[in-house]
C-alpha positions as CSV (number, residue, x, y, z in Angstrom):
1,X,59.4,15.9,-24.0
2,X,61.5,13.3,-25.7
3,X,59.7,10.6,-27.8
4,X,61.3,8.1,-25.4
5,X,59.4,10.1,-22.2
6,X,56.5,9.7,-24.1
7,X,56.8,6.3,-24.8
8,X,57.8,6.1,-21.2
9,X,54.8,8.1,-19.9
10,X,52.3,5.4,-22.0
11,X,53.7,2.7,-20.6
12,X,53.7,4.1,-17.0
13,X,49.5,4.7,-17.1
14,X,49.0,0.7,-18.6
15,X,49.6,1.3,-22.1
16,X,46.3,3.6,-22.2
17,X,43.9,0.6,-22.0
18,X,42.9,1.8,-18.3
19,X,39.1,2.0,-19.6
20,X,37.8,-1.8,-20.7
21,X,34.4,0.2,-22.7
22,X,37.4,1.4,-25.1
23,X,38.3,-0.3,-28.4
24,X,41.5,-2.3,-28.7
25,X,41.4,-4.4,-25.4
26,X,41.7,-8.3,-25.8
27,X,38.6,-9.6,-23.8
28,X,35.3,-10.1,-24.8
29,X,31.8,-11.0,-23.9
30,X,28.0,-10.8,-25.1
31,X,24.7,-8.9,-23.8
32,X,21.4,-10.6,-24.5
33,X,17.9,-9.4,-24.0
34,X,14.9,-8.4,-25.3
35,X,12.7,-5.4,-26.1
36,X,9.2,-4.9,-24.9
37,X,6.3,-2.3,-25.3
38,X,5.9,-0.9,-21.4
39,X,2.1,-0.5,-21.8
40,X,1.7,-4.0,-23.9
41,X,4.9,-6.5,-22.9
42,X,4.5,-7.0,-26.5
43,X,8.0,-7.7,-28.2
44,X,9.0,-4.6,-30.4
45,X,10.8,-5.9,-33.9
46,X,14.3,-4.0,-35.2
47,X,14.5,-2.0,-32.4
48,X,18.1,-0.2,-32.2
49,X,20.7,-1.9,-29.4
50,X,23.9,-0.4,-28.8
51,X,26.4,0.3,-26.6
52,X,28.5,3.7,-28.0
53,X,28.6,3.8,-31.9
54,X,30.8,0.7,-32.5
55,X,28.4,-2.4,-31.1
56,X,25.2,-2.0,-32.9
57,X,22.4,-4.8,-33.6
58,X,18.6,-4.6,-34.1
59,X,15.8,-7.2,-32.2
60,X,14.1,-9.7,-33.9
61,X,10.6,-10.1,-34.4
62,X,10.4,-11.4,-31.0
63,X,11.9,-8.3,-30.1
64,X,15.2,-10.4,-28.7
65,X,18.9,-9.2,-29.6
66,X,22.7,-10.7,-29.0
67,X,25.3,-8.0,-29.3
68,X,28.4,-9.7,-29.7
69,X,32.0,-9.2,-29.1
70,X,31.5,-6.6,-26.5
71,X,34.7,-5.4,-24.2
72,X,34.4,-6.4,-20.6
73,X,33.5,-3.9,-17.8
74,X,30.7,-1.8,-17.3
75,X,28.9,-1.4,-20.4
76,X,25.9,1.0,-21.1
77,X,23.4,-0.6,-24.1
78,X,21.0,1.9,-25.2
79,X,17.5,1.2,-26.3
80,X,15.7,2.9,-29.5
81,X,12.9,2.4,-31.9
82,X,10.8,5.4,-33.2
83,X,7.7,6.8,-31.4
84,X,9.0,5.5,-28.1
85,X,11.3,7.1,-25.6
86,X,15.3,5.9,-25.4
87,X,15.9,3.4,-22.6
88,X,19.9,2.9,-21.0
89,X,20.8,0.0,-19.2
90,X,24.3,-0.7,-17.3
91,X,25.5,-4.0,-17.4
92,X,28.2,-6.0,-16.3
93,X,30.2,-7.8,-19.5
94,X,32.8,-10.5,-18.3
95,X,35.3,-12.4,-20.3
96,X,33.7,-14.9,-22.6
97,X,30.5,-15.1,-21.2
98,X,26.8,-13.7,-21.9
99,X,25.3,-10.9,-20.3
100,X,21.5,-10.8,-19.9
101,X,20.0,-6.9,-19.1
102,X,16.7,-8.4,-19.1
103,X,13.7,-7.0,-21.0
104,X,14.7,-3.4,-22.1
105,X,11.1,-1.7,-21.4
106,X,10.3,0.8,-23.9
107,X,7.6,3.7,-22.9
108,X,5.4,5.1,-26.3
109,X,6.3,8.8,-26.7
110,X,2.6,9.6,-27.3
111,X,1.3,7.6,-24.1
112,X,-2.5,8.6,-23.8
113,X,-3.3,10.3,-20.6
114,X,-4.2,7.8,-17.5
115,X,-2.5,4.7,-19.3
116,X,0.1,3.2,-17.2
117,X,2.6,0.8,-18.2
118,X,2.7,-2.8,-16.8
119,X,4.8,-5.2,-15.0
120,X,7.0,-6.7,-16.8
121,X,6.6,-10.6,-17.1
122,X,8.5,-12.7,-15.3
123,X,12.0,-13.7,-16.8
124,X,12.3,-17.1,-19.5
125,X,13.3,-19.7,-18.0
126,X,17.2,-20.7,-18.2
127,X,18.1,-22.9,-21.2
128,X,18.1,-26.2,-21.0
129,X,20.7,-28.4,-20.9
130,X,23.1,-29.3,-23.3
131,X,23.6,-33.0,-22.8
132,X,20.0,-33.5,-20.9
133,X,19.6,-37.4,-19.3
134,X,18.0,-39.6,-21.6
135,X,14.7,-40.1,-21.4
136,X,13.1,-43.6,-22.0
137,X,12.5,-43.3,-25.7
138,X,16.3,-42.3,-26.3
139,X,17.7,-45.0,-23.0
140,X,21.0,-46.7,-24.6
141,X,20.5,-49.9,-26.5
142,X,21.4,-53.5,-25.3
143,X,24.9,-54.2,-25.5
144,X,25.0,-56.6,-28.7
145,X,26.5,-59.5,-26.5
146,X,23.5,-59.8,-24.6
147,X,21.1,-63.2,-25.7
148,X,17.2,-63.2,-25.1
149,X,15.3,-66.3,-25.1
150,X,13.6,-67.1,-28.0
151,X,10.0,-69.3,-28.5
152,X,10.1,-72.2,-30.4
């Protein structure tokens, strides 16, 4: 084969950026979430978030993580701390926006006989607002044209 034909060939299969999960495609987006104890719901600090090797971050102390500048499509983020079994999520990442897998539920490996894990708690509640209404303490000011009778 010619180097044209293979240049040719590359071309003809999309330029081999047919797999979005692969580094070197132009769009991006974020996965959010959080990482709990399964037997507690007790947030698990520097926990290991990933998805492959090249998108790695650690939760905070409230056990939340951001992974950013993820490639779109389906992603897998993989769970990890020590003394607790691995836990793989799928999720969708789109173009420019934020992801959310939810509370990543980690099960000890050492789980005493007849313990069971619990339910997980419900979801947080959506952020609020950017630009929320005013509330009375912050309503506009009087225009400065306005007059107000005075007492004498």
């Amino acid at each position: 084969m010619t180097l044209v034909g293979a240049f040719m060939l590359l071309g003809s299969n999309g330029g081999g950026c047919a797999q979005p999960g692969v580094v070197g495609v132009q769009d991006y987006g974020s996965i959010t979430g959080r990482v709990l104890d399964a037997t507690t719901n007790q947030p698990i600090a520097n926990a290991l978030v990933s998805v492959g090797s090249l998108f790695t971050t650690t939760s905070d102390a409230k056990g939340g993580f951001v992974l950013g500048h993820v490639p779109i499509g389906q992603q897998t983020v993989t769970v990890r701390d020590a003394g607790y079994h691995d836990v793989d999520i799928t999720v969708s990442v789109t173009k420019d926006q934020s992801s959310s897998v939810g509370y990543a539920r980690l099960v000890p490996i050492a789980m005493p006989a007849g313990m069971t894990t619990l339910a997980p708690p419900p979801l947080p509640s959506p952020t609020p607002a950017l630009s929320p209404s005013p509330t009375a303490s912050q309503a506009p000011l009087a225009p400065a044209h306005e007059t107000f009778p005075t007492s004498i």
